[in-house]
C-alpha positions as CSV (number, residue, x, y, z in Angstrom):
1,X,-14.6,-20.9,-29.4
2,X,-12.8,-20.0,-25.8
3,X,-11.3,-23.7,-25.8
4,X,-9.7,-22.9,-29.6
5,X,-8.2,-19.7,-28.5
6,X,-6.9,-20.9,-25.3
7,X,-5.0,-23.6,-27.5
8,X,-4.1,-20.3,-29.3
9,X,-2.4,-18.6,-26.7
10,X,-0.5,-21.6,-25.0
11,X,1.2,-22.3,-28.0
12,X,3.3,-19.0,-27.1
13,X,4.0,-20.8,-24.0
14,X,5.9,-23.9,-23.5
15,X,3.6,-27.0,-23.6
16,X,4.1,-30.8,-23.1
17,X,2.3,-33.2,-25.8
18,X,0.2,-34.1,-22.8
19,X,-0.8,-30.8,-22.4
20,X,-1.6,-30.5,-25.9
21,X,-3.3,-33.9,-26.1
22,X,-5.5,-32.8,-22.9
23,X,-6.5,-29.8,-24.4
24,X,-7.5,-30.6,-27.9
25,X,-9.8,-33.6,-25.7
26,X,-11.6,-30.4,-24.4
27,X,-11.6,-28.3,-27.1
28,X,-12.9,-31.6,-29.3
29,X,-15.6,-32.2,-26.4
30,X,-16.5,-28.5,-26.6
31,X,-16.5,-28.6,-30.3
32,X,-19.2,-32.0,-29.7
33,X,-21.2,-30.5,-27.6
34,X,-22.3,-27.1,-29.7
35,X,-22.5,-29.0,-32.6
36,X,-25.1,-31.2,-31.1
37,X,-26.8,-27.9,-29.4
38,X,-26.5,-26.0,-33.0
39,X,-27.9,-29.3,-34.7
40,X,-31.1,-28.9,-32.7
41,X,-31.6,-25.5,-33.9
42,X,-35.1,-24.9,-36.0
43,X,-34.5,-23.3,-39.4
44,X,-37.4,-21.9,-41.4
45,X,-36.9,-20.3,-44.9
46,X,-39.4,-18.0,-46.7
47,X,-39.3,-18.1,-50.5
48,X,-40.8,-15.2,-52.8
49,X,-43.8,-16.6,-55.5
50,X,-42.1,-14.4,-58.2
51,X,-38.3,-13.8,-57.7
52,X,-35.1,-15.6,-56.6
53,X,-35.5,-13.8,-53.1
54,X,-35.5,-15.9,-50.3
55,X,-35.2,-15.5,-46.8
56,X,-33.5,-17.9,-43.7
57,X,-34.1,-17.5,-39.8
58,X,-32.2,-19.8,-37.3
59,X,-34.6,-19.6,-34.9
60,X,-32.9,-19.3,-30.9
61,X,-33.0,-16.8,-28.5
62,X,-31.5,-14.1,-30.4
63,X,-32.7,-15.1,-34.4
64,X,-30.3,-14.7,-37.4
65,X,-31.6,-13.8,-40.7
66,X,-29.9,-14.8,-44.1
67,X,-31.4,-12.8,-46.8
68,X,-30.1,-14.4,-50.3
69,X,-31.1,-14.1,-54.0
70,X,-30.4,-17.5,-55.3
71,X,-28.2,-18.7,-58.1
72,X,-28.2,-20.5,-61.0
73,X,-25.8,-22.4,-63.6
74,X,-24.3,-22.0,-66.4
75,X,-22.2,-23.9,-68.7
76,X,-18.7,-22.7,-69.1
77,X,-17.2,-24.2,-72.7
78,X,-13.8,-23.1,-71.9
79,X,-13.5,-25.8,-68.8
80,X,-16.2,-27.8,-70.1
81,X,-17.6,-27.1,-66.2
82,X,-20.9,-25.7,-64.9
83,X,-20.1,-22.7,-62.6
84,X,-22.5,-21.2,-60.2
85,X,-23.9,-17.5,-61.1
86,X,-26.0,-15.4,-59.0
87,X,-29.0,-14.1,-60.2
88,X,-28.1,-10.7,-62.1
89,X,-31.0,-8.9,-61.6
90,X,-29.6,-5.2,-60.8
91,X,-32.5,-4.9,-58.4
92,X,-32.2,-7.9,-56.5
93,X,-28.3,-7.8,-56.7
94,X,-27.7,-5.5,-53.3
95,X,-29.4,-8.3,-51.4
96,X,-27.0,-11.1,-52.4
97,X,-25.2,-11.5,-48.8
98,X,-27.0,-9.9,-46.0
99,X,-27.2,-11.6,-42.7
100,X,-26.9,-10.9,-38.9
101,X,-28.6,-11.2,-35.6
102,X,-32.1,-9.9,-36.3
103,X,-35.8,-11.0,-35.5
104,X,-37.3,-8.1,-37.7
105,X,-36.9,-7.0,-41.5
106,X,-38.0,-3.8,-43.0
107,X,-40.2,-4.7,-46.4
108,X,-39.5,-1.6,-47.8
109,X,-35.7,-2.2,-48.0
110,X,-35.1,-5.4,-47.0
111,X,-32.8,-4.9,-44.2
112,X,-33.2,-7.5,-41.5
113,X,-33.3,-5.1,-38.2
114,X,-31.3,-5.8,-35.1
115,X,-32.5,-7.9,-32.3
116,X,-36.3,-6.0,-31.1
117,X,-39.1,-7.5,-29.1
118,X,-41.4,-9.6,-31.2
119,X,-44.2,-6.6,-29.1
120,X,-42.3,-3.9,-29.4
121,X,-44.0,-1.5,-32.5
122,X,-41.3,-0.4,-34.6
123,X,-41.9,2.9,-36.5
124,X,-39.0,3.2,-38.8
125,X,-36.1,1.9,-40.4
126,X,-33.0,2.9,-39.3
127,X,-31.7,2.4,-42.9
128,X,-34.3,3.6,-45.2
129,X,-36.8,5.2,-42.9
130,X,-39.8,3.1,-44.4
131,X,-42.4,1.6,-42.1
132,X,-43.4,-2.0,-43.6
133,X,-41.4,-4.0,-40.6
134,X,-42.4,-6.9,-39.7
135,X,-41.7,-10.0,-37.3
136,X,-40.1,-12.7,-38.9
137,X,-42.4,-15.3,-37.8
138,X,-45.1,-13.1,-39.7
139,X,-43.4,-13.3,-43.3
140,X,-45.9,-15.3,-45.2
141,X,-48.0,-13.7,-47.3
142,X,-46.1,-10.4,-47.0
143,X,-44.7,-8.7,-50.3
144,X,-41.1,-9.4,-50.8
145,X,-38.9,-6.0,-50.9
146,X,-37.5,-6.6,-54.2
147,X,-40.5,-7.4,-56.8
148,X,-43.5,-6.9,-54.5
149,X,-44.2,-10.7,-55.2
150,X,-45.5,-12.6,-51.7
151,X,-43.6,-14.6,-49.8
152,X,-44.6,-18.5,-49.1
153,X,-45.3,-20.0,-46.0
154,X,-42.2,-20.7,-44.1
155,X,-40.9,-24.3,-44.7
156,X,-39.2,-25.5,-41.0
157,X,-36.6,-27.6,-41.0
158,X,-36.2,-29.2,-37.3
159,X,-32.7,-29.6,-37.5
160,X,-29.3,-27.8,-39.1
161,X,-28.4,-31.1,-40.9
162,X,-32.1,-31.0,-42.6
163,X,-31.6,-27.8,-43.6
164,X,-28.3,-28.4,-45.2
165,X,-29.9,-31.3,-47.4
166,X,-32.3,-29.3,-48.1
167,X,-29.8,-26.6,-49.3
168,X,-28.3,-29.1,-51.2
169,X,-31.0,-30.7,-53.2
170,X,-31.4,-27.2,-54.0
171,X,-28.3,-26.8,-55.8
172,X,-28.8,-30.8,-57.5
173,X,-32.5,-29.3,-58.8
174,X,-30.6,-26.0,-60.5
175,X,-27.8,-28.3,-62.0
176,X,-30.4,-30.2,-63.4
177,X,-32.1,-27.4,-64.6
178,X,-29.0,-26.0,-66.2
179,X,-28.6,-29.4,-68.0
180,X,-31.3,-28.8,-69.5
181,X,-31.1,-25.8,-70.6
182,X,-27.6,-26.4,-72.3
183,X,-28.8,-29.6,-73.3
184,X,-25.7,-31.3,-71.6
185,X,-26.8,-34.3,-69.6
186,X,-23.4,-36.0,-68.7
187,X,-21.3,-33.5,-67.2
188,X,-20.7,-33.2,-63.6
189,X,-19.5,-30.8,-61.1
190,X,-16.4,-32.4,-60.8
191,X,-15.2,-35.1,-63.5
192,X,-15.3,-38.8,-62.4
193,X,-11.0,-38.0,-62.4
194,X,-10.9,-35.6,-60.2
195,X,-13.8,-37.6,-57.7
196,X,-11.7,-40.4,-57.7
197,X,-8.5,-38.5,-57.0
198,X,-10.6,-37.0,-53.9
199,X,-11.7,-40.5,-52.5
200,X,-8.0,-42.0,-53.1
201,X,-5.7,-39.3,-51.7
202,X,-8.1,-37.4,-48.7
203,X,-8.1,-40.8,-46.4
204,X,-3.9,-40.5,-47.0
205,X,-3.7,-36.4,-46.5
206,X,-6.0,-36.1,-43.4
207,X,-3.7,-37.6,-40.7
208,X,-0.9,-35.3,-41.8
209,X,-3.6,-32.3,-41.4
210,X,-4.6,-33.8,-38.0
211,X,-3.7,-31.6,-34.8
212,X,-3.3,-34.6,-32.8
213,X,-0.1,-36.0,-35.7
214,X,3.2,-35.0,-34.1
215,X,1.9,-35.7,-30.3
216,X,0.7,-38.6,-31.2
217,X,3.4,-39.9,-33.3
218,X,6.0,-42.6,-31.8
219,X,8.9,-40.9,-34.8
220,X,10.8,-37.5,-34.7
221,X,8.3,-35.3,-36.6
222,X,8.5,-31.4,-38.1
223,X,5.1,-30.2,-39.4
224,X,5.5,-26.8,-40.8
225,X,1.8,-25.3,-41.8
226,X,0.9,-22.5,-43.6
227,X,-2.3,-20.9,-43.1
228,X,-2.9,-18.1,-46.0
229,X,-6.0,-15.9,-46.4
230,X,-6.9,-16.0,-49.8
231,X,-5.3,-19.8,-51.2
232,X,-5.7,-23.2,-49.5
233,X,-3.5,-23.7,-46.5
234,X,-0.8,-26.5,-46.8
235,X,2.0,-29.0,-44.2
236,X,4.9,-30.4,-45.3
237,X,5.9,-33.0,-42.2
238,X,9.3,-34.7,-42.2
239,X,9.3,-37.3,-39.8
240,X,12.2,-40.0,-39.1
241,X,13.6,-42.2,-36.4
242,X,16.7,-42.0,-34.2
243,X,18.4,-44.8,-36.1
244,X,17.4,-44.2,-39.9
245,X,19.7,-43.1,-42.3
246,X,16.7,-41.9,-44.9
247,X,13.5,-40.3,-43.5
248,X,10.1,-39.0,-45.0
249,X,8.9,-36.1,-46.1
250,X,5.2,-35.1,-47.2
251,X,3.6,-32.6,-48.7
252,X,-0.2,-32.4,-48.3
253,X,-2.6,-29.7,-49.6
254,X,-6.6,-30.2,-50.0
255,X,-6.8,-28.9,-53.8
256,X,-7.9,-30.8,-56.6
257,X,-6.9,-28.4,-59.5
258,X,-5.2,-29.6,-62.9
259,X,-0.9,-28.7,-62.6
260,X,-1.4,-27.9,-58.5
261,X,-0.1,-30.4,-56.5
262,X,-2.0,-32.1,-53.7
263,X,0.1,-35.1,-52.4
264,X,3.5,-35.5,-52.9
265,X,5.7,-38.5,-51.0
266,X,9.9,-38.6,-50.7
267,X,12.5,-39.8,-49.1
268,X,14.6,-37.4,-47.4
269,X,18.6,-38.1,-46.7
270,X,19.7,-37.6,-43.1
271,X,21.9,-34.8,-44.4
272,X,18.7,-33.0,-45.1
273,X,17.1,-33.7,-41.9
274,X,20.9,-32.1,-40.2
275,X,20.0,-29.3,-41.4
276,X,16.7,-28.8,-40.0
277,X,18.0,-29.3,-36.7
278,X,20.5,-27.0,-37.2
279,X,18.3,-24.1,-37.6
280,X,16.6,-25.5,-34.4
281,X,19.6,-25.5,-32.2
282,X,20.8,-22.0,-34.0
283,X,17.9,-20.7,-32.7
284,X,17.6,-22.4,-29.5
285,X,14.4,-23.5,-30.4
286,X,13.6,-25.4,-28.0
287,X,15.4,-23.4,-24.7
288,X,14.6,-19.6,-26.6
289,X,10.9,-18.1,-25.0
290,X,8.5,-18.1,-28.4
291,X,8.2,-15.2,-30.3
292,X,4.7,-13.0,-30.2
293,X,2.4,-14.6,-32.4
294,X,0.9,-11.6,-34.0
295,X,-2.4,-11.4,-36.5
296,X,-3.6,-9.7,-38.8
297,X,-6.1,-10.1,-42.0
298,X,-4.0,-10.1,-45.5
299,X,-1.1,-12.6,-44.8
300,X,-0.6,-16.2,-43.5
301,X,-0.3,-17.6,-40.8
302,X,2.7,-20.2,-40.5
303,X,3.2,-22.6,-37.3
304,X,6.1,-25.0,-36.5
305,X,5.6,-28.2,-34.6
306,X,8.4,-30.7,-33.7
307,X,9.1,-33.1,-31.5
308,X,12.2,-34.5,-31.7
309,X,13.3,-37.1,-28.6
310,X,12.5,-36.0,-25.5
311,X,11.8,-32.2,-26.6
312,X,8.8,-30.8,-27.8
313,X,7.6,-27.2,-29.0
314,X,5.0,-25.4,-31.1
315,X,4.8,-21.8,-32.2
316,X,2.4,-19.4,-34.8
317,X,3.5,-16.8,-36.1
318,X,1.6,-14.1,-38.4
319,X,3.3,-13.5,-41.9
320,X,7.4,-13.7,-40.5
321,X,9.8,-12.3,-42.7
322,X,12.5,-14.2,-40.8
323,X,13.6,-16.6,-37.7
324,X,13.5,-20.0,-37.3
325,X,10.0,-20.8,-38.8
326,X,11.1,-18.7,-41.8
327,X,14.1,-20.6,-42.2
328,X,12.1,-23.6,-41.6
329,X,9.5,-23.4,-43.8
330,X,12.1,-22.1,-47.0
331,X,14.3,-25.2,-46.9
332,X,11.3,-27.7,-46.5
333,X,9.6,-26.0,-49.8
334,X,13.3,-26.0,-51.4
335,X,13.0,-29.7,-50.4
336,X,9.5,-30.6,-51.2
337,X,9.2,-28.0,-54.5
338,X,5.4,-28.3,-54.4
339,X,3.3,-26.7,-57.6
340,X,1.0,-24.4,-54.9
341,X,-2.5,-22.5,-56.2
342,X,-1.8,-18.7,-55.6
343,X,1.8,-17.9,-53.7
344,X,3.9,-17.7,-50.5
345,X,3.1,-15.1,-48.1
């Protein structure tokens, strides 16, 4: 989204809360605004009679096509957990993940075919030179590509949040079928523990996670976030007031896994807090013009917010291996010592 990235690149630039407050009111507005438009969005999906095969069009100007095989579960005794499987069927395997802008797919292959129009004749495949293409709108009753079964008539949904129930009372109807199966009628995706631990501790975690916390806050606040590519992302905020001797630090991480932390709560001795501000005013934080943010695809991506009296400052940067968010982010894991899934990077 243009608003998203334009928060992006100001944060290499000085910005005032008010700035910040104005534009995460756009970007939020924007954010309203294409949910709405993508809500109103038809979706019809196209099941084969005989196979886990399935096909899903968003249907707009310029279609997208979802081809998917399914799942199932199966009962894992070592966790006591059910864990989702895909079907293994060799031939149906290649198709478990294909989807882009297309309103044609080839029956031959399977390959949903980039955006032709619905009148145009096409003669071939660009992938595996067959000829069975057809319009997506013309799927039913045509022989699915993997076990020559036929496909159903499309089921519409009329919007994006209908077809996301319906997705979901999918998975509820394999769970139960799995239950079955194993003959295992009480266990749940996740045990009534680790439900409860969600409801209890997400209401307390989310305002930490909130883009809106430090400019919004009336205290001094450091939110240090780290953004990694393959493990969940987690903030450790310190926040305090001018005339307190102890302040508070948090650690918040949306993971409900046994021996991984999630919340953790402490006091924090003014000592401590010194010496995050000495690392600021070492660096010149807040006078020093930001470093380039950088990006890449196997790393993390760690940002430093404070706002501390009158003085206020954000950066991002991709993967550091040293300056002030470096330091930063070190000494507030020293101080936190949070059990983390996966590690730092």
């Amino acid at each position: 989204m243009a608003l998203k990235k334009s928060i992006k690149s100001k944060i290499q630039k000085d910005m005032t809360k008010q700035e910040k407050i104005r534009l995460l009111d756009e970007w939020e507005k924007e954010w309203e605004r294409k949910r709405k438009a993508s809500n109103a969005l038809k979706n019809t999906v196209y099941y084969c009679s005989d196979c886990h095969f399935k096909i899903a069009v968003t249907d707009r100007d310029d279609p997208y096509i979802q081809c998917s095989v399914g799942f199932h579960y199966e009962y894992d005794e070592f966790s006591e957990k059910y864990k989702i499987v895909e079907h293994t069927n060799k031939a149906v395997k290649h198709y478990s993940d294909i989807r882009r802008l297309a309103n044609h797919i080839c029956l031959n292959c399977g390959k949903p075919l980039s955006n032709f129009n619905s009148k145009r004749k096409i003669k071939k495949c660009n992938k595996c030179g067959g000829n069975e293409i057809v319009f997506w709108k013309e799927l039913a009753g045509k022989r699915c590509p993997i076990c020559k079964g036929k496909f159903s008539e499309g089921i519409v949904y009329k919007t994006h949040d209908e077809y996301l129930d319906a997705k979901w009372k999918e998975e509820e109807n394999e769970l139960l079928k799995a239950q079955e199966q194993y003959g295992i009628v009480n266990k749940d995706l996740y045990t009534e523990v680790e439900i409860r631990e969600r409801d209890e501790k997400y209401p307390l975690m989310k305002p930490y996670m909130s883009s809106r916390f430090v400019v919004e806050s009336n205290n001094n606040v450091i939110k240090f976030s780290c953004r990694r590519s393959f493990h969940h992302p987690f903030y450790i905020i310190v926040e305090w007031d001018n005339d307190a001797v102890v302040g508070k630090l948090v650690y918040c991480s949306f993971v409900f896994s046994e021996g991984i932390d999630n919340l953790k709560e402490m006091p924090l001795e003014k000592e401590k807090i010194d010496k995050l501000l000495q690392i600021l005013e070492k660096y010149k934080f807040f006078s020093r013009p930001n470093e380039s943010g950088g990006s890449g695809l196997d790393g993390s991506t760690w940002e430093l917010e404070v706002s501390y009296k009158d003085l206020y400052k954000e950066i991002s940067i991709w993967s550091p291996e040293k300056g002030v968010i470096y330091d930063i982010g070190h000494l507030l894991l020293e101080y936190s010592n949070p059990k983390i899934d996966g590690r730092i990077y």
